[in-house]
PLY file of the C-alpha trace (Angstrom):
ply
format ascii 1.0
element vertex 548
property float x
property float y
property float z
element edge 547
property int vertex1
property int vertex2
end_header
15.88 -116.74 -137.97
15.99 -119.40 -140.98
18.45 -118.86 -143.77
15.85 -118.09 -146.42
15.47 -115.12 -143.25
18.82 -113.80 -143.15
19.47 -110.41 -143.75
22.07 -109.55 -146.89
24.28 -106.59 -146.59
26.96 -105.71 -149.74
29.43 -103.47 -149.67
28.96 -99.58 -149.31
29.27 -99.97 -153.21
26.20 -102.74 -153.35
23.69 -100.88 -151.44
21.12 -99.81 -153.10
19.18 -96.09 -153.34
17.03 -95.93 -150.64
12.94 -95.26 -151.12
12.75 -93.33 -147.46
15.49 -90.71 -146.81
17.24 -91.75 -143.23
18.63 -88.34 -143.04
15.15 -86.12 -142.97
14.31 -83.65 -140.77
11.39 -81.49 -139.98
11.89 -79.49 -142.94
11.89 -82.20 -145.11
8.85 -83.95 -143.58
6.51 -80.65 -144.62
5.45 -80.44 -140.74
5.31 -76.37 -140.56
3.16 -75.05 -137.46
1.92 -71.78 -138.56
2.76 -69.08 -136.86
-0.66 -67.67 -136.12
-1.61 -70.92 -134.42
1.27 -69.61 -131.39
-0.58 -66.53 -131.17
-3.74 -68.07 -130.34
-2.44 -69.23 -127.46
-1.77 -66.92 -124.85
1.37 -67.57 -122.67
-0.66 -68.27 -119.15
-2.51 -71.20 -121.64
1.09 -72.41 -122.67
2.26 -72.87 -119.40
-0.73 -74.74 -118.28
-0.19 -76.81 -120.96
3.20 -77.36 -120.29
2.40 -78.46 -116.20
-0.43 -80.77 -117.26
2.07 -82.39 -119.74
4.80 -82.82 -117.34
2.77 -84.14 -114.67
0.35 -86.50 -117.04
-3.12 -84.67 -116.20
-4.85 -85.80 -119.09
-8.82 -84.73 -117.38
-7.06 -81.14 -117.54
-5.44 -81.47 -120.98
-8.64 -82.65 -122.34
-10.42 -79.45 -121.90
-7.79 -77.69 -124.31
-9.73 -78.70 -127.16
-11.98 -75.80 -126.43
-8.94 -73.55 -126.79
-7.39 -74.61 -129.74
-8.63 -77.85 -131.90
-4.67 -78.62 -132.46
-2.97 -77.79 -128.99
-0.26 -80.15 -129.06
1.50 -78.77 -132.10
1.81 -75.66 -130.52
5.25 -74.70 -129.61
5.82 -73.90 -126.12
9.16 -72.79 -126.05
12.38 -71.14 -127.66
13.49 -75.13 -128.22
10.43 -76.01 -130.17
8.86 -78.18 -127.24
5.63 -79.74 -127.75
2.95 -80.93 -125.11
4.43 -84.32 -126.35
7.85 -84.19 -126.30
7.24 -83.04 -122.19
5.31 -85.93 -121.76
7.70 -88.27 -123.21
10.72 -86.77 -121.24
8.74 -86.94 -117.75
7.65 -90.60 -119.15
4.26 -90.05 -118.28
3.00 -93.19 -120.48
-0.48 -92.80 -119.79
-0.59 -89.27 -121.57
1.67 -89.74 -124.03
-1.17 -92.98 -125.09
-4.11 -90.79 -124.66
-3.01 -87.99 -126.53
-0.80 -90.04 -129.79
-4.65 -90.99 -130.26
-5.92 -87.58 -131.30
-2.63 -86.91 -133.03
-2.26 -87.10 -136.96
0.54 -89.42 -137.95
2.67 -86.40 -138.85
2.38 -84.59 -135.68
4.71 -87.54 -134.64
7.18 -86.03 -136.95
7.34 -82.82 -134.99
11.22 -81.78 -134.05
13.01 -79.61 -131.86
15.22 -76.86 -131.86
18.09 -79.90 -131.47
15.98 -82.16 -134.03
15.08 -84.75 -131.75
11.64 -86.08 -132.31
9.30 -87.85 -129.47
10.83 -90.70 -130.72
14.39 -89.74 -130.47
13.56 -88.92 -126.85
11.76 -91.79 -126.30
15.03 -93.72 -127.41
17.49 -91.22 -125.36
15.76 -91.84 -122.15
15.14 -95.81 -122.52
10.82 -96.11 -122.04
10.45 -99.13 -124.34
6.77 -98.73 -123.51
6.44 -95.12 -125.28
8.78 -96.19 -127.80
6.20 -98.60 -128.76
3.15 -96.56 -128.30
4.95 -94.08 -131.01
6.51 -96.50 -133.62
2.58 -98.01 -133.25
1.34 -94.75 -134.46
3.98 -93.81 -137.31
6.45 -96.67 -137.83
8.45 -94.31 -140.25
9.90 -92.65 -136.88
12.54 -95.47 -136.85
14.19 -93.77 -139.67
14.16 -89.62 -138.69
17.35 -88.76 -137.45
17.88 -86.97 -134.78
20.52 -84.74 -132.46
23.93 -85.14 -133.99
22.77 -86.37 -136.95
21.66 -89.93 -135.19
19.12 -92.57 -135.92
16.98 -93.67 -132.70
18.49 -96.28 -132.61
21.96 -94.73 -132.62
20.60 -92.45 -129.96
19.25 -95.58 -127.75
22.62 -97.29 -128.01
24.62 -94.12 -126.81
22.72 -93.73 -124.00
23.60 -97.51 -122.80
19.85 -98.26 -122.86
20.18 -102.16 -123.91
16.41 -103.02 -124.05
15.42 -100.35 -126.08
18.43 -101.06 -128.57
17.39 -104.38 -129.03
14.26 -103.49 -129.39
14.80 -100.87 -131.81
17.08 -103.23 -133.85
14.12 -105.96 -133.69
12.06 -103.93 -135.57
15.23 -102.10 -137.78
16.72 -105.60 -139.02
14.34 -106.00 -142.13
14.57 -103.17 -143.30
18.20 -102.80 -142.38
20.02 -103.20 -146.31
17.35 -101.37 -147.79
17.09 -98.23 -145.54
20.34 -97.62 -143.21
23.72 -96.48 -144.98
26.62 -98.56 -144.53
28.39 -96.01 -142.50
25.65 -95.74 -140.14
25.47 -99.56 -139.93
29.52 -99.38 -139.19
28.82 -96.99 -136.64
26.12 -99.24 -135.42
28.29 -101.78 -134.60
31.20 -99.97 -132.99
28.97 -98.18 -130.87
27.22 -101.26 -129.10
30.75 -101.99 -128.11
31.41 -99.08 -127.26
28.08 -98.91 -124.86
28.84 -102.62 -123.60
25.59 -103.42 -125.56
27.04 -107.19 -125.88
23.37 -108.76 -126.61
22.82 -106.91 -130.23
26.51 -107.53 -130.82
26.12 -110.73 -130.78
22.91 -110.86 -132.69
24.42 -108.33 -135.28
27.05 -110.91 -135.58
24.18 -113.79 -135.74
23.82 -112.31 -139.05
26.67 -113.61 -140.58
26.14 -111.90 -144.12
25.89 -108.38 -142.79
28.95 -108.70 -140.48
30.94 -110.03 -143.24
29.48 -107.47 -145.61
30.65 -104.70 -143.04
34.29 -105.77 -142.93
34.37 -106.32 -146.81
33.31 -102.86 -147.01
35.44 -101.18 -144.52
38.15 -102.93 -146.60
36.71 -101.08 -149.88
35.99 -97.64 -148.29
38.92 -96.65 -145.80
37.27 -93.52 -145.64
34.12 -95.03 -143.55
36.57 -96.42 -140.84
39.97 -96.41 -140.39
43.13 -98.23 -138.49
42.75 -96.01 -135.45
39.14 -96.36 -134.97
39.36 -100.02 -135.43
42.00 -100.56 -132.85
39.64 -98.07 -130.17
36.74 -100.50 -130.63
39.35 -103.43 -130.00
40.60 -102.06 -126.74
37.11 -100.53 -125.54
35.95 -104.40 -125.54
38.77 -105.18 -124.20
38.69 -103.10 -120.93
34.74 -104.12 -120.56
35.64 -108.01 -121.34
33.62 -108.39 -124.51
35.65 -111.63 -125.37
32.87 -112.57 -127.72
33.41 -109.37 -130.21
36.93 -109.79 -129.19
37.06 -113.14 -130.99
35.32 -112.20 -134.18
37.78 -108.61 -134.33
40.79 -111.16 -134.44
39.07 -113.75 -136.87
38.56 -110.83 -139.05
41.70 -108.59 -138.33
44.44 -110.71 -137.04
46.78 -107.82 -137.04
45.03 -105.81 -134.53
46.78 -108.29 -131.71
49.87 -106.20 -132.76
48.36 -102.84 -132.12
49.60 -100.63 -129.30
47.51 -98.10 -127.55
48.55 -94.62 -128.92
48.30 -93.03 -125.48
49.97 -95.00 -123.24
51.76 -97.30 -125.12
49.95 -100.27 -123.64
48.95 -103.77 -125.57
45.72 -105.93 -125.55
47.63 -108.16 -122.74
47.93 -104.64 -120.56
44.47 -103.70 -121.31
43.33 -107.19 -119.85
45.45 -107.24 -117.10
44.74 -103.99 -115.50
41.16 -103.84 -115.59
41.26 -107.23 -114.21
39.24 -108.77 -117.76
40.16 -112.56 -117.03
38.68 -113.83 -119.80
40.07 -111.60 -122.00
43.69 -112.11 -120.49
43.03 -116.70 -120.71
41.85 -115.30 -124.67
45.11 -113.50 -125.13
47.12 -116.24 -123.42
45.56 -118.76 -125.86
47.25 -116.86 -129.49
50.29 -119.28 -128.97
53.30 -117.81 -129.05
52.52 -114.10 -129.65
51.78 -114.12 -125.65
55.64 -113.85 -125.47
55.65 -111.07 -127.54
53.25 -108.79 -125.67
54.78 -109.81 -121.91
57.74 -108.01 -123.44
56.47 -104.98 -123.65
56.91 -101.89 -121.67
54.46 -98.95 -121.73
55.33 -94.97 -121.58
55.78 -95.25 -117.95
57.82 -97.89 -117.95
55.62 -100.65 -116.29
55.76 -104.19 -117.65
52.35 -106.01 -117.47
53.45 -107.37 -113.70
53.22 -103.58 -112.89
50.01 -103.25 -114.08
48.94 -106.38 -112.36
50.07 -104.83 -108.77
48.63 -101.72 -109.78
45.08 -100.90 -108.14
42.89 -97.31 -107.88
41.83 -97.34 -104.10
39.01 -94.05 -104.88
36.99 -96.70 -107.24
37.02 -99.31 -105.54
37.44 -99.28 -101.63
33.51 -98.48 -101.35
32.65 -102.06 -102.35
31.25 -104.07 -99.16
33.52 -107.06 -99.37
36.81 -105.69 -98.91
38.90 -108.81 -97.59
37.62 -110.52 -100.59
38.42 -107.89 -103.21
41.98 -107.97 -101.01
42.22 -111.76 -101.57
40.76 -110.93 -105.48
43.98 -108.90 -105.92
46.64 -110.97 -104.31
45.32 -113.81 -106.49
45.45 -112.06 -109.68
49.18 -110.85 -109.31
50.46 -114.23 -108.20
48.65 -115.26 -111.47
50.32 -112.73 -113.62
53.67 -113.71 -111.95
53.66 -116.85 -113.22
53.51 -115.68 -116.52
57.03 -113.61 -116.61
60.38 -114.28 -116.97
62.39 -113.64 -113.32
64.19 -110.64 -115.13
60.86 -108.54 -115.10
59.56 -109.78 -111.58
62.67 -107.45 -110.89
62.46 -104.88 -113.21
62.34 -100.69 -112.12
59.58 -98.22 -113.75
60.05 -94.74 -114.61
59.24 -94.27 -110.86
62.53 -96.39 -109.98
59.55 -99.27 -108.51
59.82 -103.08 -109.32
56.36 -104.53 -109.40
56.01 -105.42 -105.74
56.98 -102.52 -104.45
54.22 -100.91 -106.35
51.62 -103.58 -104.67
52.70 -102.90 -101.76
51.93 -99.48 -102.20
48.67 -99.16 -103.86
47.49 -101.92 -101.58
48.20 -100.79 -98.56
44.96 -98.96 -97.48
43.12 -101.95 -98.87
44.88 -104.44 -97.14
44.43 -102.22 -93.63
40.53 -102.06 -94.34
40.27 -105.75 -95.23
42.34 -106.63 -92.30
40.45 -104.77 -89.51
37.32 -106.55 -90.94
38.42 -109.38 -90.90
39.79 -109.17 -87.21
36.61 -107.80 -86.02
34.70 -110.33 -87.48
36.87 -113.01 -86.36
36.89 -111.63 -82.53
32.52 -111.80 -82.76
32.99 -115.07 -83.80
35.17 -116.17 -81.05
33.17 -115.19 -78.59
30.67 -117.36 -79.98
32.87 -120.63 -80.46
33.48 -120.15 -76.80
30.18 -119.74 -76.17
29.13 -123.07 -77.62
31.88 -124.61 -75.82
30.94 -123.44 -72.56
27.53 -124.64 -73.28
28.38 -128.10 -74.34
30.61 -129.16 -71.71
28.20 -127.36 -69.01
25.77 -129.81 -70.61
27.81 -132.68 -70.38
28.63 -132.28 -66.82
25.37 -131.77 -65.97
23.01 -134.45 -67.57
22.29 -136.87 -65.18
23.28 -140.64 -65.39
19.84 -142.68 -64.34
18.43 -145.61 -65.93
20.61 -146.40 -68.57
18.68 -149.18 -69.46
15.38 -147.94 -70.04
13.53 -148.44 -73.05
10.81 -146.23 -72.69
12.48 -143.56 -74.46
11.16 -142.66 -78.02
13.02 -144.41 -81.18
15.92 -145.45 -79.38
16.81 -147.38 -75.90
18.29 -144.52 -73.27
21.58 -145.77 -73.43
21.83 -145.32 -77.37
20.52 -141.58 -76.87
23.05 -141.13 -74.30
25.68 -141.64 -76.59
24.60 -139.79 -79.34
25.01 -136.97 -76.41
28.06 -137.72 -75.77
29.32 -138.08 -79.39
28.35 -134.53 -80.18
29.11 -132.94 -77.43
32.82 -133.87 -78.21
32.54 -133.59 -81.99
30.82 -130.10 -81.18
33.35 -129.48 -78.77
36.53 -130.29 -81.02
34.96 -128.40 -83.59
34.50 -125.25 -81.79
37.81 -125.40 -80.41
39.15 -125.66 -84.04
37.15 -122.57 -85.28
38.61 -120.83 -82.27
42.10 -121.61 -83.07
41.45 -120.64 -86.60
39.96 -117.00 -85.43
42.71 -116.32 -83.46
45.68 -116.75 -85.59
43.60 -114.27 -87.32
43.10 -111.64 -84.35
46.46 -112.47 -83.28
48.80 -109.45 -83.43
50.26 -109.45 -86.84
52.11 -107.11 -89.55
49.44 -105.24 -91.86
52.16 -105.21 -94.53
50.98 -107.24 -97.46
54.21 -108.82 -97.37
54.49 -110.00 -94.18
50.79 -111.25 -94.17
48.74 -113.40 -97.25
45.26 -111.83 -97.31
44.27 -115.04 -98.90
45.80 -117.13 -96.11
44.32 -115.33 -93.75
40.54 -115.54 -95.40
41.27 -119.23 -95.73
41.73 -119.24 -92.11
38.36 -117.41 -91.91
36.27 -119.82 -93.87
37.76 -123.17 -92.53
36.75 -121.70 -88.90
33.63 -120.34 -90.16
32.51 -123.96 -91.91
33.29 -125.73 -88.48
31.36 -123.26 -86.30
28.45 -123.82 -88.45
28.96 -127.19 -88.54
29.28 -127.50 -84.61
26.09 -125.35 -83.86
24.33 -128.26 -85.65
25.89 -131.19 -84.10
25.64 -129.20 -80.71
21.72 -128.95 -81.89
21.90 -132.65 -82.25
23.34 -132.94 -78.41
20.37 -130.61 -76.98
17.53 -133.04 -78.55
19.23 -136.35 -77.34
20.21 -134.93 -74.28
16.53 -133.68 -73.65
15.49 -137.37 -74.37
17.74 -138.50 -71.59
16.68 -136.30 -69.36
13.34 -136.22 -69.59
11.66 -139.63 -69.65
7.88 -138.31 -70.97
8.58 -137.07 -74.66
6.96 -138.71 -77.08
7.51 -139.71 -80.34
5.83 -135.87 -82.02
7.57 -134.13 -79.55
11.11 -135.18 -81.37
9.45 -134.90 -85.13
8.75 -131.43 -83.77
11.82 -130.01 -82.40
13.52 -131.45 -85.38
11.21 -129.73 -87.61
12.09 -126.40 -86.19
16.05 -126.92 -86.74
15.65 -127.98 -90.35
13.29 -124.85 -91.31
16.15 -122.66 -89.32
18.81 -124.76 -91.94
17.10 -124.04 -94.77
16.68 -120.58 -93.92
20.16 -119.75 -93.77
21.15 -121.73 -96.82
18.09 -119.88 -98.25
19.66 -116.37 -97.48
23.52 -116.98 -97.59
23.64 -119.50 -100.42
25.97 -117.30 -102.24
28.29 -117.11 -99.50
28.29 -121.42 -99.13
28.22 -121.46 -102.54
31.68 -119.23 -102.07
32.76 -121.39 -99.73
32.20 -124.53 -102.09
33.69 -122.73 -104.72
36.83 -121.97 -103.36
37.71 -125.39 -101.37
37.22 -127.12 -104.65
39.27 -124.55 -106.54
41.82 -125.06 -103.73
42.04 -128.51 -103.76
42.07 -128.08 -107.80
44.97 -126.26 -107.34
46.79 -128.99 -104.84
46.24 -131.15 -107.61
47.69 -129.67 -110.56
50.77 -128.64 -108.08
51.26 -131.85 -107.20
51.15 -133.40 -110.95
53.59 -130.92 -111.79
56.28 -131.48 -108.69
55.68 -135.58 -110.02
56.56 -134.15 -113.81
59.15 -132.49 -112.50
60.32 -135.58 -110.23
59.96 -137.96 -113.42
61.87 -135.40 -115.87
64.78 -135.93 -113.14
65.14 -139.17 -113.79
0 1
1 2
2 3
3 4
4 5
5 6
6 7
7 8
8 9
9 10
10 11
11 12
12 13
13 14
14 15
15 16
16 17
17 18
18 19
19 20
20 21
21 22
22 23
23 24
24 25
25 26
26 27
27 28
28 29
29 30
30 31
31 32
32 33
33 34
34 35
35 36
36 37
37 38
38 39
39 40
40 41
41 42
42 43
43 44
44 45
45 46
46 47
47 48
48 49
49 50
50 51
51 52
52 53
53 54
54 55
55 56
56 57
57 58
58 59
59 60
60 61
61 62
62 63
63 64
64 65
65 66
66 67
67 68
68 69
69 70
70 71
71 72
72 73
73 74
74 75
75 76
76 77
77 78
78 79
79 80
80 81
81 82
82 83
83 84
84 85
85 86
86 87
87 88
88 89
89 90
90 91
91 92
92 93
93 94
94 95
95 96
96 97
97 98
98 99
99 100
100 101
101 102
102 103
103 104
104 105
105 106
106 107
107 108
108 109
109 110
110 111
111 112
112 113
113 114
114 115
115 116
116 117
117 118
118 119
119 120
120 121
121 122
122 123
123 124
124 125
125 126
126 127
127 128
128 129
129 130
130 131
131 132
132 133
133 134
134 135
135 136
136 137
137 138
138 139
139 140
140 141
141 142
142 143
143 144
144 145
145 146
146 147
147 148
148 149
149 150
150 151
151 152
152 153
153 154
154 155
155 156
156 157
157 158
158 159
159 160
160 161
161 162
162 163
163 164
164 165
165 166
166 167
167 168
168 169
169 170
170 171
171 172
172 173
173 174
174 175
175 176
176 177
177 178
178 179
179 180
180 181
181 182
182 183
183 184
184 185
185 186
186 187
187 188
188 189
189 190
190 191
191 192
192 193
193 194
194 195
195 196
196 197
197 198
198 199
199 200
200 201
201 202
202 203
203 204
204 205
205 206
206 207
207 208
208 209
209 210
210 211
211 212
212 213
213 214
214 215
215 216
216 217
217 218
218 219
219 220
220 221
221 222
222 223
223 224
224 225
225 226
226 227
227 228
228 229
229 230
230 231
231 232
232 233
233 234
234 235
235 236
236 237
237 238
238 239
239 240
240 241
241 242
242 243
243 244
244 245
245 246
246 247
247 248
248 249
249 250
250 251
251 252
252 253
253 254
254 255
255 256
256 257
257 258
258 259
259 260
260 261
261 262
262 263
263 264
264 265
265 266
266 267
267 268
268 269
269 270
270 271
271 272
272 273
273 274
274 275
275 276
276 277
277 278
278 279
279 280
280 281
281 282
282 283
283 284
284 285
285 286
286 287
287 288
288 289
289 290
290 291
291 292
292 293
293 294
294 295
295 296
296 297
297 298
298 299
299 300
300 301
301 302
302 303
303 304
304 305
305 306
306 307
307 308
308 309
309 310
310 311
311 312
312 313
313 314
314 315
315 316
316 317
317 318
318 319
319 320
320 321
321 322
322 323
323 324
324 325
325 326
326 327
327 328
328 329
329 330
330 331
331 332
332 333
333 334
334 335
335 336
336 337
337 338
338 339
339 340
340 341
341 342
342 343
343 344
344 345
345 346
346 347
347 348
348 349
349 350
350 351
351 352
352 353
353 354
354 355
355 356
356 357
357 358
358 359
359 360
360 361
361 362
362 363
363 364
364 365
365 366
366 367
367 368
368 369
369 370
370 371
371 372
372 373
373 374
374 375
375 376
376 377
377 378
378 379
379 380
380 381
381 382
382 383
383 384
384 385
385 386
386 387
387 388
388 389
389 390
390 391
391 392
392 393
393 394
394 395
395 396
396 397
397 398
398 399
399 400
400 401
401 402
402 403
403 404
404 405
405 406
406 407
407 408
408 409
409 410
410 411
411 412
412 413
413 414
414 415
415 416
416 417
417 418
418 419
419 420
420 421
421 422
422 423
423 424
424 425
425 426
426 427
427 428
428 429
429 430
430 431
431 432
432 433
433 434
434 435
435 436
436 437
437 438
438 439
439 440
440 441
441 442
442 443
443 444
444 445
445 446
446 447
447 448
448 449
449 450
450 451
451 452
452 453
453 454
454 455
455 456
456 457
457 458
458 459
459 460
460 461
461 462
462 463
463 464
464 465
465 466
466 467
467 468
468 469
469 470
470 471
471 472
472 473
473 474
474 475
475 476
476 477
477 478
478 479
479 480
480 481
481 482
482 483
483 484
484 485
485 486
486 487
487 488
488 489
489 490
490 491
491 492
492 493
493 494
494 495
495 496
496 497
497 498
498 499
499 500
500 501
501 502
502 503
503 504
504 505
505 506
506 507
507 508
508 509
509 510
510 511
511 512
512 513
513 514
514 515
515 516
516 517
517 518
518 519
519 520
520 521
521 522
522 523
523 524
524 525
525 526
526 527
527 528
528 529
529 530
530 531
531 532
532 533
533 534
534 535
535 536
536 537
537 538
538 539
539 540
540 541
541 542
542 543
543 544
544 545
545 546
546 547
């Protein structure tokens, strides 16, 4: 959008009258069905008309006309339900197209008992492709308010639905300063943060003019928002990791990286840390100084933010299918946490007499079991097949013959040069299987399943460095079949090879095909590790230099 583009919102005080009413109803709108038009219809026709609607039979709705010229006003119900509003709510598209075509532009306007036009529903349940097929019809539907008092829009956002909020706000936006209250647009706002609707937060705050018009005015009119309601929106983007409204609340309202949850007693820092919002907890962390101020403090039940850290709720979370990761997750995120307190809290009792270790310890246990017995399991199939490979390679070494060494009639490559390519994997195969076997049993080796006595992440370390050379030696010891064939059998030619190899390669990019997350993982974490050797070892040289 160009700046001549950009919407312009004042202050609560600036906006001006506006020419459509955003709070009218059905009474308002002049849409009265009469009430002899319900008595034409007998109730066995209503509830046919109700089924077809539901279930989209237009061919059988069609022949209503005969019955009554103006069917789908009728009410069918108690709640004021039209033939449209059931079509809308079953989202049968198809009718609710074929029949907005033989509607006036007011039927549209219809409500409910609970106020909620088509549209409303429409919005509610997230069809973008009825919403459209309506607001086509009668564009003025953007601006009836529905259940609660609520704008589509508002309605669509509530819900969570994010594609029909932006595309509700697409076609809202120019009309936005002329039509929409500034209270509704402040509720706007707070509720796509609310909703985790981060996309039309971030376009709202594209608009630089109405976002800074919005704070201006809640600055002006303390009745439209206050302190408390503020500091909700602050911690609800918090807990969902919405650094990117987080950054324009504090640009805006320094002072709410001072406010303290009412409930619990709990800081921005506490939020981030025990929902596990990392980018929220590096934004925190970034304030300078004021980081200091928040490690400090202690919420109700007297946990510090290293208790929150080692906290963990095994119901939400042990159904997710990598457990020894989540495990390794954890363990990582309270070693990071650790590093930000002062000794004197790493040994500091809650209210439950628990310093924060013991309280890993505790809420980690059933995790750390799970992930452990995974792991173990995994790493005894595994085994087997290291062992496998070994016994294959050496059986193959043992066996292939030692004849004509200097023939040259093999393809590429004299007989002797294949030969020791064979030999050259077979050991490098060899050595690395016996590596990923070592690794997989230090694993399946009898061990404490207390977190303290073990390192989940040690122990999945263990797992991927045996994992990388297994994979690693199937392909060398695929390498040790093909020149091995070639020295045993003197009549392959040349396609023969291009062949075999042609087969391995499509198998190799298979895999990477399939489990590229998982190498990507892998990747991932090596560099990350030896990222981490790095900065450890510039700071033991700091640390060295400092000393002298």
């Amino acid at each position: 959008m160009s700046d001549s583009d950009a919407i312009t919102l004042s202050a609560a005080d600036d906006i001006p009258k506006p020419e459509i009413n955003a709070s009218a109803d059905c009474s308002d709108l002049g849409i009265v069905v009469d009430e002899a038009e319900h008595l034409q219809l007998l109730g066995m026709h209503k509830r046919q008309i109700y089924i077809v609607s539901a279930s989209g039979n237009w061919n059988k709705a069609s022949s209503y006309f005969k019955i009554h010229p103006y069917w789908w006003r009728i009410s069918l119900s108690a709640r004021g339900i039209t033939a449209l509003h059931i079509a809308v709510i079953m989202e049968q598209t198809s009718f609710v197209q074929k029949l907005v075509e033989c509607m006036d532009v007011q039927d549209l306007e219809i409500c409910m008992a609970d106020r909620n036009t088509a549209f409303c529903l429409a919005a509610i349940s997230g069809n973008k492709k009825i919403a459209e097929i309506l607001f086509g019809k009668n564009p003025r539907l953007l601006w009836i308010r529905g259940q609660k008092d609520m704008l589509p829009i508002q309605l669509a956002s509530s819900a969570g639905h994010i594609k029909m909020t932006e595309f509700l706000f697409q076609k809202t936006e120019e009309d936005l300063h002329n039509i929409l209250p500034f209270q509704d647009v402040v509720k706007l706002f707070f509720s796509t943060i609310t909703n985790s609707i981060y996309t039309l937060c971030k376009e709202t705050i594209g608009h630089q003019d109405i976002v800074s018009s919005l704070f201006k005015g809640m600055q002006k009119e303390k009745k439209t928002i206050n302190s408390v309601e503020l500091s909700k929106a602050m911690f609800d983007a918090a807990q969902s990791g919405n650094v990117t409204i987080l950054e324009f609340l504090f640009n805006n309202h320094p002072d709410l990286l001072f406010e303290v949850d009412s409930t619990k007693q709990r800081s921005l820092l506490h939020i981030a840390i025990l929902y596990r919002q990392e980018y929220v907890y590096r934004l925190i962390l970034s304030k300078g100084a004021f980081k200091n101020v928040m490690i400090q403090l202690i919420d109700s039940d007297g946990n510090n933010v290293l208790h929150l850290a080692a906290e963990f709720d095994s119901k939400e979370r042990l159904g997710l299918p990598s457990l020894p990761v989540l495990m390794c997750s954890e363990e990582k995120w309270f070693q990071e946490v650790e590093k930000i307190v002062p000794p004197a809290m790493k040994r500091m009792k809650n209210n439950d007499g628990l310093t924060p270790k013991e309280v890993y310890y505790r809420s980690h246990k059933d995790l750390h079991t799970e992930a452990a017995s995974i792991v173990k399991n995994l790493a005894n199939t595994l085994l087997v097949v290291a062992i496998l490979i070994v016994t294959l390679g050496i059986t193959g070494a043992i066996t292939v013959p030692i004849k004509d060494l200097d023939s040259t009639s093999s393809p590429f490559f004299p007989k002797k040069t294949w030969y020791t390519f064979f030999f050259l994997s077979i050991a490098f195969g060899t050595w690395l299987c016996a590596s990923s076997m070592f690794c997989y049993a230090s694993v399946i080796l009898p061990q404490s399943l207390q977190p303290k006595d073990e390192s989940a992440r040690v122990r999945q370390k263990k797992m991927v460095i045996g994992s990388v050379s297994l994979f690693v030696s199937i392909l060398v010891m695929y390498t040790a079949a093909i020149s091995g064939a070639i020295v045993v059998f003197d009549f392959l030619s040349n396609w023969s090879i291009y062949l075999i190899c042609g087969f391995g390669g499509i198998t190799f990019v298979l895999h990477i095909y399939l489990d590229y997350t998982l190498w990507y993982q892998v990747v991932k974490s090596a560099l990350s590790f030896f990222q981490l050797c790095l900065s450890e070892a510039d700071r033991i040289l700091m640390a060295k230099l400092q000393d002298l």
